[in-house]
C-alpha positions as CSV (number, residue, x, y, z in Angstrom):
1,X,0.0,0.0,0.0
2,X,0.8,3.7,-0.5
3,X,0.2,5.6,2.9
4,X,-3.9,5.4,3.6
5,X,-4.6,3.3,0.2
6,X,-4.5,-0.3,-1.0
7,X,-2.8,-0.1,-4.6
8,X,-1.5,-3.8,-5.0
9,X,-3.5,-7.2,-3.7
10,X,-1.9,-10.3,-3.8
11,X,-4.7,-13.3,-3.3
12,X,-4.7,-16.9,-3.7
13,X,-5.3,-18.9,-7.2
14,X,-8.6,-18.9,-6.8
15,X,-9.8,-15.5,-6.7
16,X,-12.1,-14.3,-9.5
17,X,-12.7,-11.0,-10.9
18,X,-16.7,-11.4,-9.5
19,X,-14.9,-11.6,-6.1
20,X,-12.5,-8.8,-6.7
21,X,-15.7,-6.6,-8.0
22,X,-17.7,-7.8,-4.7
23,X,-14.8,-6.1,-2.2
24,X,-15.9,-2.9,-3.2
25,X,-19.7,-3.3,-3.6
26,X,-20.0,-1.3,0.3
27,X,-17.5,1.1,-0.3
28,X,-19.1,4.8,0.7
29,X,-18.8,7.9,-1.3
30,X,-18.2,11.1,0.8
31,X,-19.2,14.7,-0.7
32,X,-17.0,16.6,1.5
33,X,-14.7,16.1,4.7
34,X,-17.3,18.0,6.5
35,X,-19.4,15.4,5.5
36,X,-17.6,12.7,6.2
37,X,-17.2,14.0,9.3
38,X,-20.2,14.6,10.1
39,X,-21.1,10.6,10.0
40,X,-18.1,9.4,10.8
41,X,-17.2,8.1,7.1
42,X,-13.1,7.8,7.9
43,X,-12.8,5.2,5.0
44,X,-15.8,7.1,2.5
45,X,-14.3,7.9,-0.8
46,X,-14.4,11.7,-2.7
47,X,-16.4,10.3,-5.9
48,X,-14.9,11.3,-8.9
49,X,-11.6,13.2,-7.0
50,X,-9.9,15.4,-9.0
51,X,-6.6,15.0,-7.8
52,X,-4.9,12.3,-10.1
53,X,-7.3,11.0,-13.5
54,X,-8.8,7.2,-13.5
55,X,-6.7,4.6,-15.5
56,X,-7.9,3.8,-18.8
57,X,-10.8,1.5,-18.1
58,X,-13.9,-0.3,-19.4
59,X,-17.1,-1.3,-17.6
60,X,-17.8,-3.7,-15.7
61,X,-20.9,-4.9,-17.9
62,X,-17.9,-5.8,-20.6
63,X,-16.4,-7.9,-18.2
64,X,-18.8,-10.5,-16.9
65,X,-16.8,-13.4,-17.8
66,X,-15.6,-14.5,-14.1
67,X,-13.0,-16.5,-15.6
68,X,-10.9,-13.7,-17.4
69,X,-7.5,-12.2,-17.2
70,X,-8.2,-8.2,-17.3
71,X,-4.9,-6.2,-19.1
72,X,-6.9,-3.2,-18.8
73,X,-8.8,-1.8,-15.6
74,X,-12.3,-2.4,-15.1
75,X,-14.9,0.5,-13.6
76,X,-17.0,-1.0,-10.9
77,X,-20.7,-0.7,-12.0
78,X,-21.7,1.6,-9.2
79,X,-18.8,2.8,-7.4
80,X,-15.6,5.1,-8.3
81,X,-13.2,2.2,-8.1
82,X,-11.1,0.5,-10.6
83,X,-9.1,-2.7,-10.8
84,X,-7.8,-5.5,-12.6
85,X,-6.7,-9.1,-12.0
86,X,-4.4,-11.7,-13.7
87,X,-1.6,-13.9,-12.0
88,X,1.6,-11.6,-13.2
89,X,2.9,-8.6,-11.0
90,X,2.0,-5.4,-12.0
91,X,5.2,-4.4,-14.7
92,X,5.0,-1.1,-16.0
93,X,6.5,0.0,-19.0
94,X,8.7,2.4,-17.4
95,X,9.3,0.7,-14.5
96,X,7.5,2.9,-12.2
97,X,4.0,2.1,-10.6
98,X,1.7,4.7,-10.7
99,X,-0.1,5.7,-7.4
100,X,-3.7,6.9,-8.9
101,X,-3.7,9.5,-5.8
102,X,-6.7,9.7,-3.6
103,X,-8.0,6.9,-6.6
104,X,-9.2,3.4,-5.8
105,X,-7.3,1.9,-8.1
106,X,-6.1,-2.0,-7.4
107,X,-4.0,-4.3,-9.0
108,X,-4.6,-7.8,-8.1
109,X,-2.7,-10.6,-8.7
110,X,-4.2,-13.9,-8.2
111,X,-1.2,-16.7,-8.1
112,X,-0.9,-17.5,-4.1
113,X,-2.0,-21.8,-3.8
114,X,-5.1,-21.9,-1.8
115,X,-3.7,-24.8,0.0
116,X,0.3,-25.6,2.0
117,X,0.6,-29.5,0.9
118,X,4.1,-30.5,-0.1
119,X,3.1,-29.9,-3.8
120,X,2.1,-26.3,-3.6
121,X,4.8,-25.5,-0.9
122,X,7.3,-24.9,-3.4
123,X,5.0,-22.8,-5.6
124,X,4.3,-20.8,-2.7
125,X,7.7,-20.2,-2.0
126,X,8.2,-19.1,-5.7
127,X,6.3,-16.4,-5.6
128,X,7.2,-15.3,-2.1
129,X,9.9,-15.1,-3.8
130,X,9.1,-13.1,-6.6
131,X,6.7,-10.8,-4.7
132,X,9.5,-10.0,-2.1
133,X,12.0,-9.2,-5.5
134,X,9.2,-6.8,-6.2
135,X,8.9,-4.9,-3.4
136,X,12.2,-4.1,-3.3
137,X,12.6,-2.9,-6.6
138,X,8.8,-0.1,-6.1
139,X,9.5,0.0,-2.1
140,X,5.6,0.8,-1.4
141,X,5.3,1.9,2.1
142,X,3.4,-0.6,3.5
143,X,2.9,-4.2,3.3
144,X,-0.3,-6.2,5.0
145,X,0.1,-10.0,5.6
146,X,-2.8,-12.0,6.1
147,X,-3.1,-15.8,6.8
148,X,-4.6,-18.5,9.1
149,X,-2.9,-17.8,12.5
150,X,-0.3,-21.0,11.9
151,X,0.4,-20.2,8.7
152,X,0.6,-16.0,9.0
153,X,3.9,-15.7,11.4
154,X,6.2,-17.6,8.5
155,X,4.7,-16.1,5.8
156,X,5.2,-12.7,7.4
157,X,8.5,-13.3,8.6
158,X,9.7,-14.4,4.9
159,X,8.6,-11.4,3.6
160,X,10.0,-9.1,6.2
161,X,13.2,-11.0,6.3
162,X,13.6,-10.8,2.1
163,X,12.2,-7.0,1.8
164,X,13.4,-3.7,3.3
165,X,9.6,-2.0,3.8
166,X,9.4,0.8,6.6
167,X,5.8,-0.8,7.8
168,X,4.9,-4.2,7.8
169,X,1.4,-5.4,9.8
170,X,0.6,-9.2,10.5
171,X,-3.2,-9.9,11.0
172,X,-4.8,-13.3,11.0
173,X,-7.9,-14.7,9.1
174,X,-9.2,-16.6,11.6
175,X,-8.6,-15.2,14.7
176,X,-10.8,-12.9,16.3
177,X,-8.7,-10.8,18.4
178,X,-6.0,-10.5,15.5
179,X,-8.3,-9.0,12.9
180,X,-6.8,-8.5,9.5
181,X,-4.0,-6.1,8.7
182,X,-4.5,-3.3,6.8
183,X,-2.5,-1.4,4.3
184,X,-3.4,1.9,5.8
185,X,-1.9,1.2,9.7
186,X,1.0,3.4,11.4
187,X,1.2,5.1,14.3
188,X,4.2,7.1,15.1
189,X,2.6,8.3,18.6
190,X,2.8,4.6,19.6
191,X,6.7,3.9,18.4
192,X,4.9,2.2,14.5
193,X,7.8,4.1,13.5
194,X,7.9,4.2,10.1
195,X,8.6,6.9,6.8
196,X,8.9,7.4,3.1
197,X,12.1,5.9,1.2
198,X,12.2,5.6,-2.6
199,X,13.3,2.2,-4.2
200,X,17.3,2.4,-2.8
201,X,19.1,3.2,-6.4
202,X,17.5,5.5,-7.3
203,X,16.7,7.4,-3.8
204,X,19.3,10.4,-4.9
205,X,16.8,11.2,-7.7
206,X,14.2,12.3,-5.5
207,X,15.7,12.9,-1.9
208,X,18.3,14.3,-0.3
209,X,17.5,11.8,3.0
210,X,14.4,9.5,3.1
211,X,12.3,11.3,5.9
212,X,12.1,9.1,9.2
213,X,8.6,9.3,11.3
214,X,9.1,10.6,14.0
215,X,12.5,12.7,13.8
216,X,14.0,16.0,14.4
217,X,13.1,18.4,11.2
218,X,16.1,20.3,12.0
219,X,18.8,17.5,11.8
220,X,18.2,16.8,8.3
221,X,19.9,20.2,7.2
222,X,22.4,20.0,10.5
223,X,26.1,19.2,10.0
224,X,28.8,18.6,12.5
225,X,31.3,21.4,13.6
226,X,34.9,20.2,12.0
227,X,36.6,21.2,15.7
228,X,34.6,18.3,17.9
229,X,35.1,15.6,15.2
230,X,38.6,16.4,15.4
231,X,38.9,16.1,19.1
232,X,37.4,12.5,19.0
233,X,39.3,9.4,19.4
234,X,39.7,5.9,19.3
235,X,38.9,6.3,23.7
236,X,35.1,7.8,22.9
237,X,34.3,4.8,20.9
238,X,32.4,3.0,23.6
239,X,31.4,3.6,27.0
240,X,32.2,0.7,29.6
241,X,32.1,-1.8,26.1
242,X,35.3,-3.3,24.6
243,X,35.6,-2.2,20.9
244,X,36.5,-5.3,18.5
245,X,40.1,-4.8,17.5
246,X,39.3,-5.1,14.1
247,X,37.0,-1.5,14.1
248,X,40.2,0.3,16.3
249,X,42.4,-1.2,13.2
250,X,40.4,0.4,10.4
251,X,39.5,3.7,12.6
252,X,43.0,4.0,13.1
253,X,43.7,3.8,9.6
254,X,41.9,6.8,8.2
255,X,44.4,9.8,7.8
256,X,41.5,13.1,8.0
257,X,41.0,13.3,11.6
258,X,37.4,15.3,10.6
259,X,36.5,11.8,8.8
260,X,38.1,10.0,11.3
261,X,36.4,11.5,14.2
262,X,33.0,11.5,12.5
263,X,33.2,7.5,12.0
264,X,33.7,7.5,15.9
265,X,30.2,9.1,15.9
266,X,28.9,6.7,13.4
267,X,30.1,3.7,15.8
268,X,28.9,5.3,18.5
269,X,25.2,6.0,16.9
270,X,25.3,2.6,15.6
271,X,26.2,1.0,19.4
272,X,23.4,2.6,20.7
273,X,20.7,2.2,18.8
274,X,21.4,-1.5,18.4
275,X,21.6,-2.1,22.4
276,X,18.2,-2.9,22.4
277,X,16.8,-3.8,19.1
278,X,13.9,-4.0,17.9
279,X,12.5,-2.0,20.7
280,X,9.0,-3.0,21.6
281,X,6.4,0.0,21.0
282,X,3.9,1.3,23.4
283,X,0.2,1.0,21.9
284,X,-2.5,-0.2,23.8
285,X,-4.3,-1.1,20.6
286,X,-2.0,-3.4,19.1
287,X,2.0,-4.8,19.4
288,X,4.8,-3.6,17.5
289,X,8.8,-4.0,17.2
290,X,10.9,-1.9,15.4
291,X,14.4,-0.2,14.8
292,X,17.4,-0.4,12.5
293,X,17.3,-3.1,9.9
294,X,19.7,-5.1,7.5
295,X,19.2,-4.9,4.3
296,X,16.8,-7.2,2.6
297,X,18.5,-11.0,2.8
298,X,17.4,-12.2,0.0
299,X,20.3,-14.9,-1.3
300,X,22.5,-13.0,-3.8
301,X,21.0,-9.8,-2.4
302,X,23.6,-7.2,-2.1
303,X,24.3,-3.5,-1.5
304,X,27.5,-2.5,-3.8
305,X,30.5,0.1,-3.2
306,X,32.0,1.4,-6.3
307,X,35.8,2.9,-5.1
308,X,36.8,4.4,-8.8
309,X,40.0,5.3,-9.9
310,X,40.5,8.5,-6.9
311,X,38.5,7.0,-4.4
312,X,40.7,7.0,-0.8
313,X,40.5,5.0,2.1
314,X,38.7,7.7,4.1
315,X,36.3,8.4,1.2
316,X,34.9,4.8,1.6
317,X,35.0,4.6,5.0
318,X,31.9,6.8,6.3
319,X,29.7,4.3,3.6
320,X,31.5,1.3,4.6
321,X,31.6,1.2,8.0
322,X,27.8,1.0,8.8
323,X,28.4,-2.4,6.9
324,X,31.5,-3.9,8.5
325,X,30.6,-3.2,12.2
326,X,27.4,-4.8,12.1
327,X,25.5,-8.1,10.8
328,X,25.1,-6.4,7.5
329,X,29.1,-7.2,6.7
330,X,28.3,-10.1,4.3
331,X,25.5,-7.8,2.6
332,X,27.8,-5.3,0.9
333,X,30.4,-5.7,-1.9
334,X,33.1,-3.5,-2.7
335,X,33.8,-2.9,-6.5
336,X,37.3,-1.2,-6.6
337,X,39.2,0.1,-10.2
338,X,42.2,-1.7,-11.2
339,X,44.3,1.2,-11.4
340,X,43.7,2.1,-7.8
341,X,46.4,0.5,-6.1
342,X,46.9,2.7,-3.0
343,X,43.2,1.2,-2.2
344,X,43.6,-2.0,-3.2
345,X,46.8,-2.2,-0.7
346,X,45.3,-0.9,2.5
347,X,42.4,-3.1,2.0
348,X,44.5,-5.9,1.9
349,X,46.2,-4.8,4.8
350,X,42.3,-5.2,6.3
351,X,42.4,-8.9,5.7
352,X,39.4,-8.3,3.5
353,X,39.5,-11.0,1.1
354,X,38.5,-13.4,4.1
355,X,35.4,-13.8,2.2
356,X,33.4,-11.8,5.0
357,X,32.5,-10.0,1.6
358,X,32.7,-9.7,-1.5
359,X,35.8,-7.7,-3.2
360,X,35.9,-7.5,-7.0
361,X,38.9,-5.2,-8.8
362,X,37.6,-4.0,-12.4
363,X,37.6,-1.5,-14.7
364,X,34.3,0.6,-15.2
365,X,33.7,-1.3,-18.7
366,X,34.0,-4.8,-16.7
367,X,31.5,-3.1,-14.2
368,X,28.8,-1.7,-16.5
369,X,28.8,-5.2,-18.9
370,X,28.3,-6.7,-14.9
371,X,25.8,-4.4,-13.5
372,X,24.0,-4.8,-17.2
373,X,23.6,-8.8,-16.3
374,X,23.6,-8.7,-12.6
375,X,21.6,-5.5,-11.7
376,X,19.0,-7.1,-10.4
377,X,20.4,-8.8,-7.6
378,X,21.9,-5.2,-6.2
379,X,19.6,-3.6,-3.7
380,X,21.2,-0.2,-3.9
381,X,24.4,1.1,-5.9
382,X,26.6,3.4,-4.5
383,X,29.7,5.3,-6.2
384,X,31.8,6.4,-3.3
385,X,32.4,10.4,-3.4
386,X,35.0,12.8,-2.2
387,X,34.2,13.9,1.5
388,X,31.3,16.6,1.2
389,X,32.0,20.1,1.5
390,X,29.3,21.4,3.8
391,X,30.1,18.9,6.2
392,X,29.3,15.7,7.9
393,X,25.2,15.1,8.9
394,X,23.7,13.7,11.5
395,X,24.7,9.9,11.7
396,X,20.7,8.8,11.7
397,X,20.5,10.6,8.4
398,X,23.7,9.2,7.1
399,X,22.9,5.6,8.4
400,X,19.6,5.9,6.8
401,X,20.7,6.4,3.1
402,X,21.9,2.7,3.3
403,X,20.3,0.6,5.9
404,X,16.5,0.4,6.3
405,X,14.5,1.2,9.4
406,X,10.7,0.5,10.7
407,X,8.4,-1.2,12.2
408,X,6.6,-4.3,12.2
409,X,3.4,-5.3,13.9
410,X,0.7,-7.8,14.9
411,X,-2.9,-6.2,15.0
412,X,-3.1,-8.3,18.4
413,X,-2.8,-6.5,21.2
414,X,-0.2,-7.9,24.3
415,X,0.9,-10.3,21.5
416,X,3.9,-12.1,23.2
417,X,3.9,-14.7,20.7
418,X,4.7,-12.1,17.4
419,X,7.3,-10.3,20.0
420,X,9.1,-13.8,20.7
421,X,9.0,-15.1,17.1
422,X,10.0,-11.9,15.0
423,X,12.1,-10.6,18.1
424,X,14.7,-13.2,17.1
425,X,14.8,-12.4,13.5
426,X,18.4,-12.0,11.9
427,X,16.9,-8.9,10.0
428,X,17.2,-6.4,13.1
429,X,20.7,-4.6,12.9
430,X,23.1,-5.9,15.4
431,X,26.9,-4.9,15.8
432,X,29.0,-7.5,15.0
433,X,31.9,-9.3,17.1
């Protein structure tokens, strides 16, 4: 989902487009927010909205055939809703899924197997799959997963696990006190921390930093004074915790003492908000975790580092470092020019090819051809710069430009079960050791 509205529904094989038309039959039309007000309409719908124009449709009445694969949307007969069905994800030409704002518009895919025996369990895994390798390449907001209680927790947790989405709610179909999830659930006032992050490759195109709800508004235009970076050291790292030696031997490595000093903070941030994580939330209503994530761990899933031909040992380490002090270490990939030997021979001095992660030397041909074949299995791609004139930001803003964050949830209340079972998921950032 996209913030209040459901946009994509994934359903099991048997859904037909009579059942898809059915889900909106009681949908209520509002005139006005006074009106809906007035009667308490918080889901009624502006009829005919002027805000973003309908897909190109046809009606309903040319679509009776319950058996049919629609390629174009379909009108419902009475209502201000549109949607279509087949068993592909949605693949727009250009890539990019458009959000029909303040629209009811649905794309459903019907491929899920309406039943778990051994047969279907690999077909279900397929498109878990599938489903999770889309979502990380349109990174909607939200994501809603809904099952029989037995089933719901590992389907949830594959999904979480293989995606990087900054809200994720678990709901049950056959449990009364965990009522289905909805698309249109976060609550920032009740730690559902959460916020808006384009796909990961292409986030500079439309951010400067993914905003984080709640946060500071000031700290995302906030830099560091050069004089207190300089005047930290190896001794501020942690306070009453031993630092691996292998952090104090790349810390100690980098020549800028402003760059050093401000991967001191970055340790620092990261220590702390990895003491305790996830962190539970605080809503009566409902139980949530959330905090600092790795990035999605989908096999072959990686985030790469391109050091060119002038990248320096302190340029890459800022980038780096969030990856080699923490769980996410076997995540990242460095992609380093051939000519760039002063690189090459300080990471060797690292002990880096210890197969922790992945180093490949090649020239920017070699890369391209690669990225060309491989690109898919990058979550984000990141050319290392030259430090940043204006100065270092705020580490949670740094941080946040490579690692996800969020929350995930049960729509149980006091559910110890969801806390104990996703608690314990490898996903949540932890520093490593």
């Amino acid at each position: 989902g996209q913030c209040t509205a459901l946009r994509h529904a994934v359903v099991p094989e048997t859904v037909r487009v009579g059942d898809v038309e059915a889900m909106f039959d009681e949908m209520t039309h509002a005139t006005s927010p006074v009106d809906a007000l007035k009667n308490g309409a918080f889901d009624g719908v502006f009829e005919s909205h002027g805000g973003t124009s309908p897909p190109p449709y046809s009606s309903s009445s040319s679509n009776k055939d319950d058996d049919v694969v629609l390629a174009t949307y379909t009108k419902h007969s009475t209502k201000d809703a549109y949607f279509r069905i087949g068993p592909a994800l949605p693949s727009p030409e250009n890539d990019e899924m458009e959000e029909y704002w303040r629209k009811v518009v649905v794309d459903v895919t019907n491929t899920i197997p309406s039943s778990t025996d051994a047969n279907k369990r690999n077909k279900l895994n397929m498109e878990v799959d599938k489903l999770s390798k889309w979502l990380n390449r349109h990174q909607p907001i939200s994501l809603a997963v809904n099952a029989k209680r037995s089933q719901v927790f590992d389907l949830g947790r594959d999904l979480f696990e293989n995606t990087s989405l900054v809200v994720t709610t678990i709901g049950s179909t056959d449990k009364e006190d965990a009522p289905p999830a909805m698309t249109c659930q976060a609550r920032p006032q009740d730690a559902e921390c959460f916020g808006e992050f384009p796909p990961r490759k292409s986030m500079g195109l439309y951010t400067k930093y993914p905003v984080i709800i709640p946060s500071s508004t000031p700290s995302y235009d906030t830099h560091y004074r050069k004089e207190y970076l300089e005047s930290l050291t190896l001794e501020d790292l942690y306070s009453g915790t031993e630092c691996p030696t292998f952090v104090k031997e790349w810390l100690s490595d980098i020549t800028d003492g402003t760059t050093r000093g401000y991967c001191v903070e970055l340790v620092r941030y990261l220590s702390d908000a990895t003491k305790e994580n996830p962190k539970r939330g605080f809503g009566t209503g409902r139980t949530a975790l959330w905090g600092l994530q790795r990035p999605p761990m989908l096999e072959g899933c990686r985030t790469l580092l391109r050091c060119g031909a002038d990248s320096s040992f302190d340029d890459l380490s800022p980038v780096f470092l969030p990856f080699y002090v923490t769980n996410a270490r076997s995540q990242v990939e460095l992609s380093v020019d051939e000519s760039n030997s002063e690189l090459l021979d300080r990471l060797v001095k690292h002990d880096l090819d210890n197969h922790v992660f992945k180093v490949v030397v090649e020239g920017e041909a070699t890369l391209e051809q690669r990225l060309a074949k491989e690109g898919d299995n990058f979550y984000n791609i990141v050319r290392i710069q030259s430090k940043n004139e204006e100065g270092y930001p705020m580490p949670g803003q740094f941080v946040s430009l490579y690692l996800p964050m969020g929350h995930i949830k049960s729509t149980m209340k006091n559910d110890e079960e969801f806390v104990k079972y996703f608690g314990q998921s490898g996903k949540w950032l932890k520093m490593a050791s």
